[in-house]
N, C-alpha and C positions, 0 to 999 in steps of 0.2 A: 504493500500500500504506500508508505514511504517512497517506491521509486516513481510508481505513478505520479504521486503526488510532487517530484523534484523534476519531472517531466511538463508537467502540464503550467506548471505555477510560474507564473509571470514576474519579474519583478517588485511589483508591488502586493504581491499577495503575500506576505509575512502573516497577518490574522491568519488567513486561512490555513496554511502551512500547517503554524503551532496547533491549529485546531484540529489536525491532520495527527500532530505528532500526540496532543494531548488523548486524543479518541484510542490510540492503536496504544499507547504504553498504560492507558488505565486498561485494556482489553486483555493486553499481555499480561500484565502482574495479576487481574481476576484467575489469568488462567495459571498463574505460578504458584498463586495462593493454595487454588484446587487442585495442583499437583503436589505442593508439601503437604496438604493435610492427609492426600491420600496416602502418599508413602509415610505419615505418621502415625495412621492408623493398621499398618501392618504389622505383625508380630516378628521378632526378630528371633531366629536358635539361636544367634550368639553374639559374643562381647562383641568381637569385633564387627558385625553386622549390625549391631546396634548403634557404632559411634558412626558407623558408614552412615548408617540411616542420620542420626540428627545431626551430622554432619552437611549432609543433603536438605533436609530439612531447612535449618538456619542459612546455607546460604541463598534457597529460591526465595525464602521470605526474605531476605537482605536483598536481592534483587527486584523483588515485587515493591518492596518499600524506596527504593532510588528511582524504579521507573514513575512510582506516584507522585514523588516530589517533581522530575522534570516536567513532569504533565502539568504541573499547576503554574509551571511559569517556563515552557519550554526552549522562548529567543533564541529561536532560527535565526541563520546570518545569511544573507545573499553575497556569494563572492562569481556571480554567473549561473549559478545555481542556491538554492539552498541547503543547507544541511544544519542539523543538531550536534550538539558534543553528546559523546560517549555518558549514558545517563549512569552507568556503574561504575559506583565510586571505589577508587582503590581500595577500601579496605572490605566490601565486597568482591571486589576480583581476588584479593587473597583467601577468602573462605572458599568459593569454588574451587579455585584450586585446589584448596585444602581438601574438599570434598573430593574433587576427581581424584585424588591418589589415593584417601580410605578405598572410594567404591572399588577402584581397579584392585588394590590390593586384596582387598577382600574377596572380589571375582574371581581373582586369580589361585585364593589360599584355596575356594570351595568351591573350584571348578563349576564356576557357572558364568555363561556367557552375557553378554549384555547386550538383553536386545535392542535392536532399532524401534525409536517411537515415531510412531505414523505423521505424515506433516500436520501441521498444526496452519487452520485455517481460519484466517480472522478477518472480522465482518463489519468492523467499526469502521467510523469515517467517511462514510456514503455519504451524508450530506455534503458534506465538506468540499469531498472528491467529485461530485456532482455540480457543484460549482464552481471548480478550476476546470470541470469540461469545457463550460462555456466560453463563446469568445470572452465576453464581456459579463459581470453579473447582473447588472441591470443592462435591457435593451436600450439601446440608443438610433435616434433618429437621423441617423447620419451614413454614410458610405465611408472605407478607406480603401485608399487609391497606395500599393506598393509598389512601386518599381523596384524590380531584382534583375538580374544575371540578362539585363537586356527587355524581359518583358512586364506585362501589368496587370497586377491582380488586383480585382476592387472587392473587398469586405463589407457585406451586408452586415453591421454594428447591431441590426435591429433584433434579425432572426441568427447572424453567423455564418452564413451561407457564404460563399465564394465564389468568384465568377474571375477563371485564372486566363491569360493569355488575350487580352479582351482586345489589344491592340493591333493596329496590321502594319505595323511596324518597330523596329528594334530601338529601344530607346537607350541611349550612352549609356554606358557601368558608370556608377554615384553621380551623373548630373541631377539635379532636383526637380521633382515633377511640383507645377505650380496652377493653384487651381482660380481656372475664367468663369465664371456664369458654374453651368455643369461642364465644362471641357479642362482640359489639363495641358498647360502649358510646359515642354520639355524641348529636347534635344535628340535627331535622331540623324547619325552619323555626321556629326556637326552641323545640322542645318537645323534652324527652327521648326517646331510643328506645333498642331494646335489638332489634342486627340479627345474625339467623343467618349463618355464615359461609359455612353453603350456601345462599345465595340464598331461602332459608325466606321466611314473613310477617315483618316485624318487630313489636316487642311495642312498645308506648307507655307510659311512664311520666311521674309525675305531675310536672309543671314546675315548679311553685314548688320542689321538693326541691334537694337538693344530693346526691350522691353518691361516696364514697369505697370503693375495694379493700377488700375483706374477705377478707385471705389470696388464694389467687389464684384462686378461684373464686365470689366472693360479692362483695356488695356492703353500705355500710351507706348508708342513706336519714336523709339528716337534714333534716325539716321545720320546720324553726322551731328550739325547743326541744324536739321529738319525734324520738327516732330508733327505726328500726327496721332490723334485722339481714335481709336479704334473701338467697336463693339465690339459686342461677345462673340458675334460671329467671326471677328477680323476685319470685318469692312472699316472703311474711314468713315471718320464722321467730323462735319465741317469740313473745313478746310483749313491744309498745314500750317504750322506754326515756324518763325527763324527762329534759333537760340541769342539771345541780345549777348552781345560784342564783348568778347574779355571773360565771358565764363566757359567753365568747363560744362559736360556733359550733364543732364542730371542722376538722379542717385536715389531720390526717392519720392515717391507723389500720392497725391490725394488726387479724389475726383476728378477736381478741376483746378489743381494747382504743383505744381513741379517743383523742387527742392536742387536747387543748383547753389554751385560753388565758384566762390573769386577766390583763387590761389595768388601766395604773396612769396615770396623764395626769402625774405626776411622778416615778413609781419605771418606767415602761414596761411591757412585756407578757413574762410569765411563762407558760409550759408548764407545764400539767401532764398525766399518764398518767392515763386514765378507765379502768375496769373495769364496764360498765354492769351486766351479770351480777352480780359481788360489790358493787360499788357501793365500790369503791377508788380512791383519789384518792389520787395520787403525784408531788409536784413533780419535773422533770427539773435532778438536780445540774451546779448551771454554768450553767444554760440561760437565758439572757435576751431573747433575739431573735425566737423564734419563726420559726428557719430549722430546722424536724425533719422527717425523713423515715421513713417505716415500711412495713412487709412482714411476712408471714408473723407471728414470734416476737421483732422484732428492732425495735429504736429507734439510731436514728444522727442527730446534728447534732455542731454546731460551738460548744463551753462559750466565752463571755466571758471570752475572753483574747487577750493580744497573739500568742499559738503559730500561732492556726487552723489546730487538729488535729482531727481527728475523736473521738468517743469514741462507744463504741455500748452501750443499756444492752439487757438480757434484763428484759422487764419480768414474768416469772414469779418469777423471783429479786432482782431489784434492781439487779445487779450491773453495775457502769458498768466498761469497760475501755476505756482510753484506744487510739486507734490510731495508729502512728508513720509519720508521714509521710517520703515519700524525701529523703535528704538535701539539706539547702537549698531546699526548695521546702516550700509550705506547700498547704489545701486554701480553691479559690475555693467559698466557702460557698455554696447557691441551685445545685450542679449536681450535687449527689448524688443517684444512684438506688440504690434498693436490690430486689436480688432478687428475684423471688415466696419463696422459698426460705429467706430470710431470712440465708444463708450468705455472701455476700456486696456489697459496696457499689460503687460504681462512683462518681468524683469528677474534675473536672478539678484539677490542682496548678499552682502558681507562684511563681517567687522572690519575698519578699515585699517588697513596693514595685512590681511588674510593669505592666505596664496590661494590662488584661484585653484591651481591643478589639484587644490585637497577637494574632494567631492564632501568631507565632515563639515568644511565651513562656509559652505552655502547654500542657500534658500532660494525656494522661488517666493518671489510676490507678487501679486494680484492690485490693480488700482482703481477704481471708479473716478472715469475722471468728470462725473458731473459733479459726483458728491467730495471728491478728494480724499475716501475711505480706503485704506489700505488692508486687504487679506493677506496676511503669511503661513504661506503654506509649510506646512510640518515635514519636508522631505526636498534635497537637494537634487534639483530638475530645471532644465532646460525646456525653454517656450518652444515646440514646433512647430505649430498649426493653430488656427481659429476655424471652427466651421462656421460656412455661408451666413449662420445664423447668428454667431457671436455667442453661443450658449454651451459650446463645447471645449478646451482647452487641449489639445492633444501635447504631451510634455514628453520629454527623454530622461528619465530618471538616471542621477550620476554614481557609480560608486566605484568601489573597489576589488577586484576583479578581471575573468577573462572573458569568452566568449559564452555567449547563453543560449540554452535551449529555445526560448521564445524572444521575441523583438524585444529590445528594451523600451517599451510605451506604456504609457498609463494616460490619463485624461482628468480633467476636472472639469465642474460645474458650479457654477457662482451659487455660492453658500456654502460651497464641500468645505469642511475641513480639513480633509485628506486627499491623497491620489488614491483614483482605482483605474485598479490593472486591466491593462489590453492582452490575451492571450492568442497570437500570434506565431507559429514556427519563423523563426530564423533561418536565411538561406547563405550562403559560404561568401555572397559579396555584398557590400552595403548597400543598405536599404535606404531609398528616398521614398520619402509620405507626404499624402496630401489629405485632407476632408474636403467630403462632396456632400450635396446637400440629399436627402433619402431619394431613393429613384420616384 
């Protein structure tokens, strides 16, 4: 039960795990109990069969009593998998011992063989192990989009289902599948594409471009110094935009506005807010680094200061509000995602002076940027994905560790206090994910 269980269990199933380990070692020790009593109640001819016996005796109860204490507090560790420590405690492993050299000795003085006992067949843990079957333990109303070893499998989150190989074309090892409307923007032998989620034709677009989010169903295309604002289909819409004179490329966008950069080779690189429609040009207050992220209505980075706080501006208004980070921890700049929805931000946090590469000293946190309320969440992870609907949080949980039997994903939902686990196989090269909205 145990391997089942270190097979199916996800990253973030640790509850479930112990509740795995906890089921099977109260199960084992009922059944060690019922085997000391019964060899207690047997009559012994002699001395030395008698110390064989309580020999035997005390140590299954010394065993049955260690399994019961890890049951009550088992703390599984995930290092790629999970596992428990050895619940018998040294000074039980020395009674058995002790035991196995009376019994043999005694076997051996009175010529009597020792027989084989029948396997031992245990039945606990089905709930438990019933719910690491699942992909997910609550259904969710959403699609995952994997790309593996070239192809695309999309996960029905709702019922678990799978529907593998849905594309008709090969999409690059680790480029990132990025989600349009319901389509998925990738890479397929270095050229752009734009792939239906049901296994549709894919669309081809133009390679030299570059492309960024346009709110959560559009895209903007930028060619050089030419941008053009695209639907979800890829078609243009309006007409082209120039990049104004002395900035670089852009880097990240909202709806209807573009986040470019004036590089200085002695002052550094400065942000500013594009407006191609009005044709407004709006430096980002604080902003030096050009670490900005955008969605929907909403601009969030990290001002040049010693705080690293977030502040997020409404670029319709102006209006820059700072966000307060959980106490004593600050935001690791470069892992903010924000929303389709534009409502909220998602960040890893840490005390400041931490080393980022310890996965023990960071957090993920959660922001409401209407209200300015901060969530932190209880587990060190990484933002991947927002679904269509802003309601889903797909995260990469960090630790310590090699390679694991299932993906390392978990997800949140505004109010969770915890992650729960995505139960996924792992395939030999890395995985890129996306959320689609339910078919």
């Amino acid at each position: 039960m145990l391997s089942q269980a270190t097979e199916r269990a996800s990253i973030s199933d640790g509850g479930l795990f112990d509740a795995v380990v906890a089921d099977v070692d109260r199960e084992q020790a009922k059944q060690l109990a019922q085997v000391a009593t019964s060899i207690d109640h047997h009559r012994a001819w002699a001395g030395d069969v008698r110390r064989a016996q309580r020999a035997a005796v005390t140590a299954l109860r010394a065993e049955a009593r260690d399994l019961l204490a890890q049951a009550v507090r088992p703390q599984a560790v995930f290092t790629g998998t999970f596992y428990v420590a050895e619940p018998v405690s040294q000074q039980t492993a020395t009674l058995i011992a002790a035991a196995d050299r009376l019994v043999a000795a005694s076997s051996r003085r009175h010529h009597v063989r020792i027989a084989q006992p029948p396997p031992v067949r245990l039945t606990a843990a089905a709930e438990p192990l019933a719910q690491l079957a699942r992909v997910t333990t609550t259904p969710l109303p959403v699609r995952l989009a994997v790309a593996h070893d070239g192809d695309l499998d999309i996960w029905n989150l709702e019922d678990g289902s799978v529907r593998r190989n849905v594309a008709d074309v090969r999409i690059d090892d680790g480029f990132p599948v990025r989600r349009v409307g319901t389509a998925l923007l990738t890479m397929s032998n270095s050229h752009w594409v734009l792939l239906p989620a049901d296994g549709g034709r894919h669309m081809s677009l133009p390679g030299a471009a570059d492309y960024l989010a346009a709110g959560s169903d559009g895209l903007w295309q930028v060619d050089g110094s030419v941008i053009h604002r695209l639907g979800p289909d890829a078609h243009q819409i309006g007409r082209s935009y120039t990049l104004p004179g002395g900035f670089d490329p852009p880097f990240a966008a909202t709806a209807d506005a573009l986040v470019i950069a004036r590089t200085s080779p002695d002052a550094g690189t400065f942000p500013f807010l594009w407006t191609p429609l009005t044709g407004s040009l709006r430096a980002l207050p604080g902003e030096c680094n050009a670490g900005v992220f955008a969605a929907a209505d909403r601009v969030v980075y990290v001002p040049c200061d010693p705080v690293q706080r977030l502040v997020a501006l409404d670029p319709r208004t102006g209006t820059v509000r700072p966000l307060r980070s959980p106490p004593g921890l600050q935001v690791v700049d470069g892992t903010e995602l924000l929303a389709p929805d534009g409502r909220r931000v998602a960040a890893m946090v840490q005390p400041p002076g931490a080393d980022y590469e310890d996965p023990a000293s960071t957090k993920l946190a959660v922001w409401d940027l209407d209200t300015g309320r901060v969530e932190l969440i209880g587990a060190a992870a990484s933002a991947v994905a927002w679904s269509a609907d802003s309601s889903v949080l797909l995260v990469n949980p960090r630790f310590d560790g090699g390679s694991t039997t299932n993906l390392p994903l978990a997800y949140w939902t505004p109010g969770a206090s915890a992650l729960a686990p995505i139960r996924i196989p792992a395939t030999d090269v890395s995985d890129t994910v996306a959320l689609l909205p339910a078919a």
